[in-house]
C-alpha positions as CSV (number, residue, x, y, z in Angstrom):
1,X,8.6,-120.9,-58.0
2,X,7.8,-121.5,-53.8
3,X,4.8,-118.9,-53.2
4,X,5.8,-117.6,-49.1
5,X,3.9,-115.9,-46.4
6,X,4.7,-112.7,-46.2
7,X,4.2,-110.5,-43.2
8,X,0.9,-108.8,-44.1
9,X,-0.3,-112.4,-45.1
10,X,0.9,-113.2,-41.3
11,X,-1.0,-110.3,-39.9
12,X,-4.1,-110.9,-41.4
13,X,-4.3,-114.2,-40.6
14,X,-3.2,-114.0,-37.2
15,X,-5.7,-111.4,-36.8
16,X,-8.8,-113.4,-38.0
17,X,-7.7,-116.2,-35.9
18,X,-7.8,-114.0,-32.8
19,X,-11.2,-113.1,-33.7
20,X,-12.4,-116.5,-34.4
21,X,-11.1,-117.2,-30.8
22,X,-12.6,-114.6,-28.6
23,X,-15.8,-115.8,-30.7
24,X,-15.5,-118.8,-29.9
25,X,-14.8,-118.4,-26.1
26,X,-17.5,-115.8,-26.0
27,X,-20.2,-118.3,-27.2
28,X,-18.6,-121.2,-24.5
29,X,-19.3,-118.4,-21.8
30,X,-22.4,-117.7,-22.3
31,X,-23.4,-121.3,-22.5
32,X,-21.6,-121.8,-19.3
33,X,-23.7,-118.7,-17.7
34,X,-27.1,-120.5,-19.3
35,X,-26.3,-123.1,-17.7
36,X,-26.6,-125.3,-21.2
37,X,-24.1,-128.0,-20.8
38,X,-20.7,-126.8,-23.3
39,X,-19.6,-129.2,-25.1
40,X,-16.3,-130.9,-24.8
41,X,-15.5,-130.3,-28.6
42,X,-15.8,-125.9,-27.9
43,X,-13.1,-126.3,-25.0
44,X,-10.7,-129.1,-27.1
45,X,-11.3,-126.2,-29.8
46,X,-10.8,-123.1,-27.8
47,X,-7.1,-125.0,-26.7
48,X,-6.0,-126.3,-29.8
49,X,-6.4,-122.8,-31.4
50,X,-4.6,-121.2,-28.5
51,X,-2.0,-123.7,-29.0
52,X,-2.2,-122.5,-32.5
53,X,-1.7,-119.1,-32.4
54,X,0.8,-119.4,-29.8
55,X,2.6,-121.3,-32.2
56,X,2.4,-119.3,-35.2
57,X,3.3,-115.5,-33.1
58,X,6.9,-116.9,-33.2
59,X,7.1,-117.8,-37.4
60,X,9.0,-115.5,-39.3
61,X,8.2,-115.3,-42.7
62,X,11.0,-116.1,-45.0
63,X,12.9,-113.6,-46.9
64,X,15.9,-113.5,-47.9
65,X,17.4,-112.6,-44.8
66,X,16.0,-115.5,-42.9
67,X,15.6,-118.3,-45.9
68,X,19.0,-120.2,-44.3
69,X,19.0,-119.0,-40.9
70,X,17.3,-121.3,-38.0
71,X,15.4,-118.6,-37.0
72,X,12.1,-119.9,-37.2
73,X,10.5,-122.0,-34.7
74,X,8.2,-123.9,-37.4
75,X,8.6,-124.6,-41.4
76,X,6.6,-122.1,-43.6
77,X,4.8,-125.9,-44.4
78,X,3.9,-126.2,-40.9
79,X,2.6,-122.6,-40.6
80,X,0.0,-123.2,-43.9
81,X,-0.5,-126.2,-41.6
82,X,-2.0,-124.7,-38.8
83,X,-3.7,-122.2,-40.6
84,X,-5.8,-125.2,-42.2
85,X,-6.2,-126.3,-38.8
86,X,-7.5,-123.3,-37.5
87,X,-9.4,-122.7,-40.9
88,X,-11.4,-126.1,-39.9
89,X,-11.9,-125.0,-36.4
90,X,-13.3,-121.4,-37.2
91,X,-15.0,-122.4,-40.7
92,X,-13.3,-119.8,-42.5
93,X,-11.2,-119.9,-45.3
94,X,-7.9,-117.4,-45.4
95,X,-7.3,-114.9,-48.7
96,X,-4.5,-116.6,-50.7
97,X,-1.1,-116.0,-50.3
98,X,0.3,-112.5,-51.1
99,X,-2.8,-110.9,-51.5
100,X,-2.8,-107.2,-51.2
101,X,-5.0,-106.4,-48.2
């Protein structure tokens, strides 16, 4: 039996990622106003989890409503997907699926 995002899995996830993002552009700021020289990897970083997120606001977690529909922008395999992207990016690791939160 498939294990599936559900919404609160969704939520929390989303919600770390938005943290680990106005970390991370945070930290690039204030290297900027230092005047240390940012590295090209926080801004390719900064984007890709943008992209990301961006991404991942319009899944829809399946149920059984929406398990045949083409509602869904992405696959639920693509959203675990990103989440290991992002995962990498913030070095963080996400609760497992369906975890009571």
């Amino acid at each position: 039996m498939a294990v599936y995002l559900i919404q609160s899995d969704l939520n929390e996830r989303l919600q770390k990622a938005y943290i680990c993002a106005g970390n991370l552009a945070y930290n690039t700021s204030k290297e900027y106003r230092y005047g240390i020289k940012c590295a090209d990897k926080h801004l390719e970083d900064m984007f890709l989890l943008t992209v990301f997120i961006k991404i991942l606001q319009c899944y829809i977690p399946i149920t059984a409503l929406t398990e045949n529909d083409n509602l869904n922008c992405i696959t639920e395999k693509q959203a675990i997907y990103l989440f290991e992207q992002i995962s990498e990016i913030c070095n963080m690791s996400f609760d497992t699926i369906n975890t009571t939160y």
